[in-house]
N, C-alpha and C positions, 0 to 999 in steps of 0.2 A: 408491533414488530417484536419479534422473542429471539432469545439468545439461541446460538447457533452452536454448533457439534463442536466442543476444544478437544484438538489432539491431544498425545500425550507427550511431555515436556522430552526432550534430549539427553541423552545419558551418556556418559565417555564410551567412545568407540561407535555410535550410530552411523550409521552410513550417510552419504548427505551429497545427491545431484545438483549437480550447477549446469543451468541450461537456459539457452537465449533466444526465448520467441519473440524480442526485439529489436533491437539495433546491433552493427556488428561490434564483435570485443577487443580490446587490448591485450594481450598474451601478457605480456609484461604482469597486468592488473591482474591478468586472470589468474597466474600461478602465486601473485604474492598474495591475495584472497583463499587459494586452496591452502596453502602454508601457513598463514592464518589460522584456518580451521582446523588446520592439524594440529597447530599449537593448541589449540583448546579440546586433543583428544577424542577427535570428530576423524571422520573418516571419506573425508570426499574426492568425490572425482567428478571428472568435466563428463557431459555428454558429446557424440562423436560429431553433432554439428556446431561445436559451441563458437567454433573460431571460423565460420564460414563467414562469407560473404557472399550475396546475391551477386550476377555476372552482372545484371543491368540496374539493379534497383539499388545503389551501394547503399543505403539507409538501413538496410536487412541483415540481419547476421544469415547468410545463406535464403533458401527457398522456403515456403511456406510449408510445402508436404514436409520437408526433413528439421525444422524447427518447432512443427505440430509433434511428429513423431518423436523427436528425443522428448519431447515434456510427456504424454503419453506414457513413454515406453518408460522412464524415469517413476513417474506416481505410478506403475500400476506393478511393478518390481515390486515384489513381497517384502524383498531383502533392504529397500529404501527408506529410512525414517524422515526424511525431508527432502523437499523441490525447494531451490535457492536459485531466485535469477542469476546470472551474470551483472546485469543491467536495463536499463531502461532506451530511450530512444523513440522506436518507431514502430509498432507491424503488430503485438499483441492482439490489435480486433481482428488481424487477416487468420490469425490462427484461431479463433475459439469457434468454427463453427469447421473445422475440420477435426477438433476432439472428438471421444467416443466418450460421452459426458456417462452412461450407462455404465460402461467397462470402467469408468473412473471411479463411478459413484461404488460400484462394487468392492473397487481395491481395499477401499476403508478409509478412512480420516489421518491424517500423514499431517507435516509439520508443511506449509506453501510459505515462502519468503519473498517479495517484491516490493516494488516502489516505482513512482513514475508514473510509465507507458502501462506496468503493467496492475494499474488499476482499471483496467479491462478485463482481466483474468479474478480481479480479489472478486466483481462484480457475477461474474461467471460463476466460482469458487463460492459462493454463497446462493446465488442461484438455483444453479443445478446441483450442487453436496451437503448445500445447508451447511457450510463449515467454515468455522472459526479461522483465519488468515492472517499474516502479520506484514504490516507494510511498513519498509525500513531498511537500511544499507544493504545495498549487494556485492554481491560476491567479489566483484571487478571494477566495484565504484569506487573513487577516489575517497571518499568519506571512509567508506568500511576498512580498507587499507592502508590509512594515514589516521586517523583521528582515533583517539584513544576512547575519549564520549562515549562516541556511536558505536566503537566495537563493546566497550565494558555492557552499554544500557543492552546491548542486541545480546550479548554470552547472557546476562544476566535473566533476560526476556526467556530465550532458549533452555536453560539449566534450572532457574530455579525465579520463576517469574511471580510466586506471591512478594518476591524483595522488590518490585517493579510496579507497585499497584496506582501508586500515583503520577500522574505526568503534571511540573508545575511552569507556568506561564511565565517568560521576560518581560509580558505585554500587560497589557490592562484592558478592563471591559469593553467592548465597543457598546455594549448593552446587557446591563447588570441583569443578575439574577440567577438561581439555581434552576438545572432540570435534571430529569432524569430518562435514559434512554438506551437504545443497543446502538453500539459504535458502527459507522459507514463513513464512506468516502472516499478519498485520492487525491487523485489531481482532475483537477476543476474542467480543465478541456475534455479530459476522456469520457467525463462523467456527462457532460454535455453531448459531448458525440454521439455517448453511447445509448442515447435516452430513444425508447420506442422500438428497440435490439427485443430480441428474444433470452440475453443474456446477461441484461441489465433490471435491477428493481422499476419497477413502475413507481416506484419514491420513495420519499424519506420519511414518510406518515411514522412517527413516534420513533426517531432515531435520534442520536445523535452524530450531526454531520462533520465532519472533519475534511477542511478542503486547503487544499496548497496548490501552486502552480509553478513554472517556473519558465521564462521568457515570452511572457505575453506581457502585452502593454496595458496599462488602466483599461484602455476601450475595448480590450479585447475581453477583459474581465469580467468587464461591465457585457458585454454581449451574450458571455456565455452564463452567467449568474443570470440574466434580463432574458434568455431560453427557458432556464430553470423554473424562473418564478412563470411565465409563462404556462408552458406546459401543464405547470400545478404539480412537477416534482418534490418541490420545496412545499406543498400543503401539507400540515399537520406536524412539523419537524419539531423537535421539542426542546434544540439547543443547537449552535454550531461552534466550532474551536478551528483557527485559523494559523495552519501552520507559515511554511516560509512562502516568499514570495521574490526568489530570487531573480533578479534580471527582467521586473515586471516593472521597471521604472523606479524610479525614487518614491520613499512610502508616503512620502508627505502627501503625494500627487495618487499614490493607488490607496488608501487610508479612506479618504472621501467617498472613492467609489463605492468598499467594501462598505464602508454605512452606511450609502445610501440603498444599496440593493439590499442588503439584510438587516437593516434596522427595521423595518418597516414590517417584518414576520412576527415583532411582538416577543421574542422570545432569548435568553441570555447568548449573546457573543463573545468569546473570549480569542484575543491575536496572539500571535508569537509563541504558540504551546510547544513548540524546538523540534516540530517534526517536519520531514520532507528533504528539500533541496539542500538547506542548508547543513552549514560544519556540524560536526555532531552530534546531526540526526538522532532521534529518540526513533526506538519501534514503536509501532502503537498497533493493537490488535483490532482488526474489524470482526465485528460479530456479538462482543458479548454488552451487557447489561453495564451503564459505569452512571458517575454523576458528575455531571460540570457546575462547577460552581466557578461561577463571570467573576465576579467581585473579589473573590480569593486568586484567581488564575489556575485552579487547579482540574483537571481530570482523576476520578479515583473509579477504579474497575471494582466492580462489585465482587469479581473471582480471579482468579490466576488469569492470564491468557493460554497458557496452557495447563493441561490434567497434570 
């Protein structure tokens, strides 16, 4: 697996799209998230479907053509230095196979910000662009508009990300040891769903895998990790780091599950690395070159996540 295309980092006054090819948004969230960004001399604006809702499907921010289209029309603006979800939720896979992944790939390498649902898009967005992706608070999440953490780790990821090269763990090894590898992953169900896609890696062969989830129960963990080893997604993985696991049951009770399905890969585990559902969120970049070292708690990126 090789490191993937890094954009080049945010400068004051960039322009910066917020658009929701998942679930529908909060207005409230959405405007104290763009005010946000202004604060840090960014320049963003919402795309025109950002506050829709589907008439029959309420899980949707709006319809699929007009939630394809604002993301589209957003990366492929010359004048755009970043795509910034709204949020996460729901409908992300409905939309990647109505991109024009050709017309995108042309636009060039741009800043993608997500988390969630749309670890569907990061998979896509490395896929078809070969490019470097950051998954981490959005625009209209609770985390990125209330928590000071997640906003300073994400300005800092964005602005000036060799100050960002470490991510260190709350947790402890599930299974010691160092490896090294190019960062992937998400959230654990997408990544499940998404296996056998046109728009998904055929695996994690020499990555390092990074998985969080949030409202599934032990079993359902255990189901979708027990797909993974299956399929032989998980063959040749060279490390994994376990972010939150919010609203997936008490950990005492999901802890067990996660060593049992990934102990057995032979290769260093590390929990609690602060990324995903939980307060605070850290960004963490899929795509490039890092090293996990289990025994210490730490992730260290080989380069900036972004130029």
């Amino acid at each position: 697996m090789k490191d993937l295309v890094r954009p080049s980092r945010l400068a004051p006054g960039a322009r910066v799209a917020v658009v929701a090819p998942s679930g529908p948004v909060v207005e409230e969230r959405l405007q104290a998230g763009l005010d946000l960004l202004r604060g840090w001399d960014l320049d963003p604006f919402a795309a025109p479907h950002v506050l829709d809702r589907h008439g029959e499907l309420g899980y949707l921010a709006g319809t699929d053509a007009d939630r394809a289209a604002d993301l589209q029309r957003a990366w492929c603006d010359p004048g755009v230095d970043a795509v910034v979800c709204a949020r996460g939720g729901y409908g992300a896979q409905r939309v990647v196979d109505l991109l024009d992944w050709e017309a995108m790939r042309a636009a060039g390498p741009k800043v993608f910000l997500g988390f969630s649902d749309s670890t569907a898009l990061h998979e896509a967005f490395a896929v078809r662009l070969g490019l470097v992706t950051l998954y981490g608070p959005v625009a209209a999440g609770i985390d990125f508009v209330k928590n000071a953490r997640a906003q300073e780790h994400l300005k800092a990821t964005l602005f000036a990300p060799e100050t960002v090269r470490t991510l260190s763990s709350n947790g402890t090894a599930l299974a010691p040891g160092r490896a090294r590898g190019v960062t992937l992953g998400g959230c654990l169900a997408l990544l499940a769903t998404g296996y056998g896609t046109a728009h998904t890696r055929s695996g994690a062969r020499g990555g390092l895998l990074l998985l969080e989830d949030v409202g599934e129960r032990p079993y359902a963990v255990d189901r979708a990790l027990t797909q993974l080893l299956r399929t032989g997604w998980l063959d040749g993985v060279a490390g994994v780091a376990l972010g939150s696991w919010v609203r997936c049951g008490p950990y005492e009770e999901l802890r067990p599950v996660l060593a049992d399905r990934l102990g057995g890969l032979g290769v260093p585990v590390v929990e609690e690395l602060g990324f995903g559902h939980c307060d605070g969120a850290l960004t963490v970049p899929f795509g490039v070159t890092a090293e996990l070292d289990a025994d210490a708690g730490t992730l260290t990126l080989d380069l900036p996540a972004l130029r």
